[in-house]
Biotite code that builds the C-alpha atoms (Angstrom):
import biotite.structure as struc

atoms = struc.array([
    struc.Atom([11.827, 122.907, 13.487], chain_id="A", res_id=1, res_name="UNK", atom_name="CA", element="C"),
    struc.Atom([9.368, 124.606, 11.110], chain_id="A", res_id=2, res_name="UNK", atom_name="CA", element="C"),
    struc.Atom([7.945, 128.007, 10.078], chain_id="A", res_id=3, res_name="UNK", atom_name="CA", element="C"),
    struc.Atom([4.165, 128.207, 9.697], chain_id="A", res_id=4, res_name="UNK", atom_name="CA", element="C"),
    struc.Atom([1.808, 131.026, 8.426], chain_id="A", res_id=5, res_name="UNK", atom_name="CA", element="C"),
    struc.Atom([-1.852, 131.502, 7.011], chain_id="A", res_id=6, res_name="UNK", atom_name="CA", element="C"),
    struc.Atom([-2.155, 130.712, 3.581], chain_id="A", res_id=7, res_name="UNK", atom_name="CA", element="C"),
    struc.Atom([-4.495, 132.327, 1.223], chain_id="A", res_id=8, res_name="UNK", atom_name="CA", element="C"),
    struc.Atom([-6.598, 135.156, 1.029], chain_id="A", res_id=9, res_name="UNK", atom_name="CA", element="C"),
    struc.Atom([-10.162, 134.531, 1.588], chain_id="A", res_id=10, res_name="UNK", atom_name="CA", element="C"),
    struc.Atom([-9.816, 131.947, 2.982], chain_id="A", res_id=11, res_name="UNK", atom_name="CA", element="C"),
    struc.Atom([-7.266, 133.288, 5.392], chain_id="A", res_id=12, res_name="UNK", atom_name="CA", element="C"),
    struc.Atom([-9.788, 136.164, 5.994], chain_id="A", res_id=13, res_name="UNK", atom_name="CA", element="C"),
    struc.Atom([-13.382, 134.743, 6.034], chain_id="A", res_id=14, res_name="UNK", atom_name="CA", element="C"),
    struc.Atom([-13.051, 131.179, 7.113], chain_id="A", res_id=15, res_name="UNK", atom_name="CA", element="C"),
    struc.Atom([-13.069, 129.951, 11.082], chain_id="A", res_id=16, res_name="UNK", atom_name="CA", element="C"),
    struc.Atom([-10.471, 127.168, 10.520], chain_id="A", res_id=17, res_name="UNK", atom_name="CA", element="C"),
    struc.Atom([-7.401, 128.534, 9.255], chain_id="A", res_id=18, res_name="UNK", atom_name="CA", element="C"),
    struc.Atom([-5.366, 127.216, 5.795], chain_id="A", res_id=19, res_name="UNK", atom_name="CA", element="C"),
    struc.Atom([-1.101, 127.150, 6.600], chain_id="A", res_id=20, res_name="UNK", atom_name="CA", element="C"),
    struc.Atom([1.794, 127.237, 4.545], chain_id="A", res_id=21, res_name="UNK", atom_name="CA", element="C"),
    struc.Atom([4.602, 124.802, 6.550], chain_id="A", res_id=22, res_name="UNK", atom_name="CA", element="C"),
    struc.Atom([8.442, 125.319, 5.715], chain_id="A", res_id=23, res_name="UNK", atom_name="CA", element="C"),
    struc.Atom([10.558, 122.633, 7.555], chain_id="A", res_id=24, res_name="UNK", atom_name="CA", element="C"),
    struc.Atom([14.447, 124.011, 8.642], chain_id="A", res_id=25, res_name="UNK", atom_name="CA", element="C"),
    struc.Atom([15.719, 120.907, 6.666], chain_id="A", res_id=26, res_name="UNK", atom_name="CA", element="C"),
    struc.Atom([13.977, 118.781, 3.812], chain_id="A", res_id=27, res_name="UNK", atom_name="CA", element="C"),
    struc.Atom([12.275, 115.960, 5.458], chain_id="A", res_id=28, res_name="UNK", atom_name="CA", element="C"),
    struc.Atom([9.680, 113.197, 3.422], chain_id="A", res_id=29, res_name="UNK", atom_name="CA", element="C"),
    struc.Atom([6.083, 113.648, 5.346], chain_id="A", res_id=30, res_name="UNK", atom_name="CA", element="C"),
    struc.Atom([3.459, 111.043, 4.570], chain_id="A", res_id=31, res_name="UNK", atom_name="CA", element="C"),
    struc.Atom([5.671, 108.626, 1.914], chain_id="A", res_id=32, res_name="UNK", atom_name="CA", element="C"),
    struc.Atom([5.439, 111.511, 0.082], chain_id="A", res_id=33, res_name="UNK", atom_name="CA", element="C"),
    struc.Atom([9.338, 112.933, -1.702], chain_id="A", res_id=34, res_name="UNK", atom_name="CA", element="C"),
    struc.Atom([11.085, 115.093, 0.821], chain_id="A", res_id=35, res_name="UNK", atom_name="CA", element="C"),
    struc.Atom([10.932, 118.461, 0.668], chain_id="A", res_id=36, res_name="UNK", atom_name="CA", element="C"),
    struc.Atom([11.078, 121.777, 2.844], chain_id="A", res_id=37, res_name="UNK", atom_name="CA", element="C"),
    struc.Atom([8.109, 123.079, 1.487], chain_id="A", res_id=38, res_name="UNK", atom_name="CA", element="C"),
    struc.Atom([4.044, 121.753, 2.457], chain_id="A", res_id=39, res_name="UNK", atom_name="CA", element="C"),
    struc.Atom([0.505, 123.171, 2.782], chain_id="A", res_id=40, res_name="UNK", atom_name="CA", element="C"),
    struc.Atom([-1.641, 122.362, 5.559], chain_id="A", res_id=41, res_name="UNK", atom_name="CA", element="C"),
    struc.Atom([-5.497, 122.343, 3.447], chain_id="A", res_id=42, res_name="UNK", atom_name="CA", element="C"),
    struc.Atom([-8.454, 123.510, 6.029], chain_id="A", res_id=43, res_name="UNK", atom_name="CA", element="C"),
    struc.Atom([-11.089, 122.525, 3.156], chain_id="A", res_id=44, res_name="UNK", atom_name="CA", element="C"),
    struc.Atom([-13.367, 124.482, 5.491], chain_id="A", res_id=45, res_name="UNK", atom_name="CA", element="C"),
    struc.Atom([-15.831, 125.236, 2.907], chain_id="A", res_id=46, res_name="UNK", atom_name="CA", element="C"),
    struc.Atom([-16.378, 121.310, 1.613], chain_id="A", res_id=47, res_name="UNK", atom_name="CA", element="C"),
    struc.Atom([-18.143, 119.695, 4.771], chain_id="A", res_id=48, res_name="UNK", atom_name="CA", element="C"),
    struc.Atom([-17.007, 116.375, 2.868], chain_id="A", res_id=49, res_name="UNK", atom_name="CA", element="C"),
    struc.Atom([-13.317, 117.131, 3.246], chain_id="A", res_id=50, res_name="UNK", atom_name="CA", element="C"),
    struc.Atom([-12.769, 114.800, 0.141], chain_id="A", res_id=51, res_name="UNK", atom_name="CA", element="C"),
    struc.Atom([-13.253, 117.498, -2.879], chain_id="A", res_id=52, res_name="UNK", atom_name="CA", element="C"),
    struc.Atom([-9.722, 118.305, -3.267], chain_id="A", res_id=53, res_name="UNK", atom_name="CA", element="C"),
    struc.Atom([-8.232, 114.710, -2.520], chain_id="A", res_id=54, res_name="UNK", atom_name="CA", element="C"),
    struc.Atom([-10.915, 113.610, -5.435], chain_id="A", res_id=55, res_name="UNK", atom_name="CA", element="C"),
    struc.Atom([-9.528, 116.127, -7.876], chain_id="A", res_id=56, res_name="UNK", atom_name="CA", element="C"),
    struc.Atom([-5.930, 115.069, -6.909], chain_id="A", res_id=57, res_name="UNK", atom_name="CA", element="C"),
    struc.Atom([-6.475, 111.814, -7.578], chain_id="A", res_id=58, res_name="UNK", atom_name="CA", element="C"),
    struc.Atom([-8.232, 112.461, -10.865], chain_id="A", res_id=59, res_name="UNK", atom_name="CA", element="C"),
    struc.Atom([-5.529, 114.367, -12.017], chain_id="A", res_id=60, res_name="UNK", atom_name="CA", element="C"),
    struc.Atom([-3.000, 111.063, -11.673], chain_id="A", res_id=61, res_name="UNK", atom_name="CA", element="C"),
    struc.Atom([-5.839, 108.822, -13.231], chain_id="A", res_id=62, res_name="UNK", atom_name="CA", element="C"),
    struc.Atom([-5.528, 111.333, -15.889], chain_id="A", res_id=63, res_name="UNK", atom_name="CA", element="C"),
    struc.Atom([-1.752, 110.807, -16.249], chain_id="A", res_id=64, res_name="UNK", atom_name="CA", element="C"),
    struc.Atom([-1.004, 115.097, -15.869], chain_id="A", res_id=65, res_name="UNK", atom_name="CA", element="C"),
    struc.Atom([2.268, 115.564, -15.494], chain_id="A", res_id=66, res_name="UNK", atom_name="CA", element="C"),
    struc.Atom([2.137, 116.344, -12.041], chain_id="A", res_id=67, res_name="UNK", atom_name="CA", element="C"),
    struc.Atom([-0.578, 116.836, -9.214], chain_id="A", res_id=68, res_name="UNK", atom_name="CA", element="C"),
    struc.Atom([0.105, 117.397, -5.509], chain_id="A", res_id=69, res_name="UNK", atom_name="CA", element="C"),
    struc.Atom([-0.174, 114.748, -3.356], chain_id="A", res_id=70, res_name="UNK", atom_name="CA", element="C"),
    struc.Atom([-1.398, 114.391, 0.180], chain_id="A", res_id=71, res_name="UNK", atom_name="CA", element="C"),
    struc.Atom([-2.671, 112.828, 2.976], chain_id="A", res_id=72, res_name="UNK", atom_name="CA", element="C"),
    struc.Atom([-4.745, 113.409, 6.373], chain_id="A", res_id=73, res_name="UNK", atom_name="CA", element="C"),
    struc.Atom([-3.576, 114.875, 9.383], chain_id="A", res_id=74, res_name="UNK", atom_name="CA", element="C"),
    struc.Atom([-4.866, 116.008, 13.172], chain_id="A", res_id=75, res_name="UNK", atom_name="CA", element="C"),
    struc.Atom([-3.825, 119.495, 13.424], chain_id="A", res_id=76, res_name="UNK", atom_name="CA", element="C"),
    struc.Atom([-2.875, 120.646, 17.483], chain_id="A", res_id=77, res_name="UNK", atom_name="CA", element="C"),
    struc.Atom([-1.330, 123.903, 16.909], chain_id="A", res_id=78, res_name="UNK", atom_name="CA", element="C"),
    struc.Atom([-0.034, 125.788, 20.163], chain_id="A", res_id=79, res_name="UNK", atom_name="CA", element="C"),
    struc.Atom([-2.139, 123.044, 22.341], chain_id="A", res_id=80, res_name="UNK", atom_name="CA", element="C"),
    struc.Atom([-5.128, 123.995, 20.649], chain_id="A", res_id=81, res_name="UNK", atom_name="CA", element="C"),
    struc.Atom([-6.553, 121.131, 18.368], chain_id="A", res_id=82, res_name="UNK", atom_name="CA", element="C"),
    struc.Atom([-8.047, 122.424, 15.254], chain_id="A", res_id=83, res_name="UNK", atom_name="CA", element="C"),
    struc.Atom([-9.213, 119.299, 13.234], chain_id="A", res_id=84, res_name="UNK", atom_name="CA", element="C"),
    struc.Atom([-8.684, 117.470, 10.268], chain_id="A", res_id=85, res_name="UNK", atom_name="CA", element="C"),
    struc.Atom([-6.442, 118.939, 7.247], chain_id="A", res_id=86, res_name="UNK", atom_name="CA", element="C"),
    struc.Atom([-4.816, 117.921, 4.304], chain_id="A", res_id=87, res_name="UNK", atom_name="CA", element="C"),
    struc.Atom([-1.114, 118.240, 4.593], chain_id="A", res_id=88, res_name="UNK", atom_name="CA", element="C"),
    struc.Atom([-0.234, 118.715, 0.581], chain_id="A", res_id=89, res_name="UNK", atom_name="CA", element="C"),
    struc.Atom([2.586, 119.186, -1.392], chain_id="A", res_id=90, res_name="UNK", atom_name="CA", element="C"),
    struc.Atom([3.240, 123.019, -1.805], chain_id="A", res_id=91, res_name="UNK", atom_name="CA", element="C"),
    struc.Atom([2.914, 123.889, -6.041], chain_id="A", res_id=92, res_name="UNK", atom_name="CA", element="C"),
    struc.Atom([6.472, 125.222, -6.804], chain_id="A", res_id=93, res_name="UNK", atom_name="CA", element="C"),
    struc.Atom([8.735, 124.793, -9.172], chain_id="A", res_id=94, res_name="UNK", atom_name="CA", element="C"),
    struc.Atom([10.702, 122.328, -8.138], chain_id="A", res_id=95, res_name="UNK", atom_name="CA", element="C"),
    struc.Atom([12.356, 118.393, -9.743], chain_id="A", res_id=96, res_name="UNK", atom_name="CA", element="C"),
    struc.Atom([9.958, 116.256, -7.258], chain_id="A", res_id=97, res_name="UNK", atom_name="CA", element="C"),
    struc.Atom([7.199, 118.943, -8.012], chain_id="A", res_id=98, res_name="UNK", atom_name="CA", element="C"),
    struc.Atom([6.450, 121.056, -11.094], chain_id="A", res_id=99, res_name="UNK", atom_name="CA", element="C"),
    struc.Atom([9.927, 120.156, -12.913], chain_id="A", res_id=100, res_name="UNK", atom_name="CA", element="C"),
    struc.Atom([10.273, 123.041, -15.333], chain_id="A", res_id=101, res_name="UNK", atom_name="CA", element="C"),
    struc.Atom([13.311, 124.736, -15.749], chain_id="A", res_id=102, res_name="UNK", atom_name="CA", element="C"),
    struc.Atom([13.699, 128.622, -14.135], chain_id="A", res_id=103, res_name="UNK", atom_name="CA", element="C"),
    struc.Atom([13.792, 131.465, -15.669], chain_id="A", res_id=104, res_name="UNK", atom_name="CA", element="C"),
    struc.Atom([15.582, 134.175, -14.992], chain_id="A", res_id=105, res_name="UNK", atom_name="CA", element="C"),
    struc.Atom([15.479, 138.184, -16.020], chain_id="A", res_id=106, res_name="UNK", atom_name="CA", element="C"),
    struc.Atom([17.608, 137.819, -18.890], chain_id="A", res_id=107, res_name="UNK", atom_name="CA", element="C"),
    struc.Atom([16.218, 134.794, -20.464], chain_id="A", res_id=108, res_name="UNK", atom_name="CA", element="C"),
    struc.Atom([14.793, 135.776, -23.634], chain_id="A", res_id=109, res_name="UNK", atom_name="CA", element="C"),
    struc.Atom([15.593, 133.819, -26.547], chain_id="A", res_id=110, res_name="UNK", atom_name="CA", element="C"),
    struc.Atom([13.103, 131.467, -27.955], chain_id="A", res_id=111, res_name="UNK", atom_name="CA", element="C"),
    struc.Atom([15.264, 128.783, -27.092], chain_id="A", res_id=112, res_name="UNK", atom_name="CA", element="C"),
    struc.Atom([15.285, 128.977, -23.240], chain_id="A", res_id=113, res_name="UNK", atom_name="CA", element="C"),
    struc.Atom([11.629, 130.499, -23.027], chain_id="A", res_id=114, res_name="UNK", atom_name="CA", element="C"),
    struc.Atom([10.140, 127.518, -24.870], chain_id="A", res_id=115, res_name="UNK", atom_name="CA", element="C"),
    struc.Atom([9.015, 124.782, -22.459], chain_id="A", res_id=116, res_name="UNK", atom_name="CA", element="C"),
    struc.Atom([6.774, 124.491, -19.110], chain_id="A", res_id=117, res_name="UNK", atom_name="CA", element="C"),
    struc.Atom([5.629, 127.110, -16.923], chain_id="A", res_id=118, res_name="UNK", atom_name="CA", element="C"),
    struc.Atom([3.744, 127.558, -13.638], chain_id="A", res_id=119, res_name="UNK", atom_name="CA", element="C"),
    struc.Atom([1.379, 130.721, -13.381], chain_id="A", res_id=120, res_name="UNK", atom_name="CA", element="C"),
    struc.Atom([-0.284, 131.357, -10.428], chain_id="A", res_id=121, res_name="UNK", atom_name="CA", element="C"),
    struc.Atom([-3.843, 133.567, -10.785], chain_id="A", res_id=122, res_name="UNK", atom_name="CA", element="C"),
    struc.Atom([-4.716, 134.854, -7.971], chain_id="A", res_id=123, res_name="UNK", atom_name="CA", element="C"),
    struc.Atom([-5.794, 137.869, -6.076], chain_id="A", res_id=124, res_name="UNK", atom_name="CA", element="C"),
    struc.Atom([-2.319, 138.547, -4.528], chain_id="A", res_id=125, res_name="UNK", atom_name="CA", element="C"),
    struc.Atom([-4.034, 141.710, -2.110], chain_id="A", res_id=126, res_name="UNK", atom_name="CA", element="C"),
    struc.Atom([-0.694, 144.039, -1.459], chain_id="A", res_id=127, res_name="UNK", atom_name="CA", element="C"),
    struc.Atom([1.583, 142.722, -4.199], chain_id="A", res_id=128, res_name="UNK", atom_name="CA", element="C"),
    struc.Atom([2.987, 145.284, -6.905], chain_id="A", res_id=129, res_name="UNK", atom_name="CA", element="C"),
    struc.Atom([0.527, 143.055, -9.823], chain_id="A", res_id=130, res_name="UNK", atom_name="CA", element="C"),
    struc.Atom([-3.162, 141.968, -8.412], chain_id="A", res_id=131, res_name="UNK", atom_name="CA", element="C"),
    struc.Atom([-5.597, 140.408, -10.736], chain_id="A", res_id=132, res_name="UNK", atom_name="CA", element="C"),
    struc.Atom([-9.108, 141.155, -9.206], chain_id="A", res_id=133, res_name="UNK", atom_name="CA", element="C"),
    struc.Atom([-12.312, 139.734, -10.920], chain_id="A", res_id=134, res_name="UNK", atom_name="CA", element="C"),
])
């Protein structure tokens, strides 16, 4: 079984076909790609090519970055309605098959433990306690 919701903001708001965020029950492998509760279902509404973000994925590999998301295609039929092509991705969190930096927690504030990798999210996070708005 899974949980699924819309995923971003504008795109959640403007855009006819609908992004997701997908959280499986139990960790499960989708695509050959490392298992994992946690996935994003990509509408790429706005590129009529649907490649854009696949190209910049597989860029970032080329490129030898540390980590970048990896996907593949699906047919989305969500409550018997089909709604097209997406790009079921790896969801960006922190995470040893994913972004593998160690977490930190409240406390952590010597040099020592603070020194390392991070993931930052910018965003315009409408309704949170922070939001960043250009």
């Amino acid at each position: 079984t899974l949980d699924i919701r819309g995923r971003g903001n504008t795109t959640w708001l403007i855009m006819p076909k609908k992004p997701y965020r997908v959280r499986l029950t139990a960790a499960a492998p989708l695509l050959g790609m490392p298992s994992n509760r946690h996935w994003a279902l990509l509408a790429n509404y706005a590129d009529k090519t649907l490649v854009r973000n696949d190209l910049v994925f597989d860029l970032g590999r080329r490129l030898g970055f540390a980590w970048t998301p990896r996907s593949g295609f699906v047919h989305l039929e969500l409550n018997g309605r089909y709604d097209g092509l997406y790009q079921l991705t790896e969801h960006i969190r922190v995470d040893p098959q994913r972004v593998n930096v160690p977490e930190l927690r409240v406390g952590d504030t010597s040099a020592a433990v603070v020194s390392g990798g991070y993931l930052l999210e910018v965003d315009e996070l409408r309704g949170e306690a922070f939001c960043w708005d250009a």
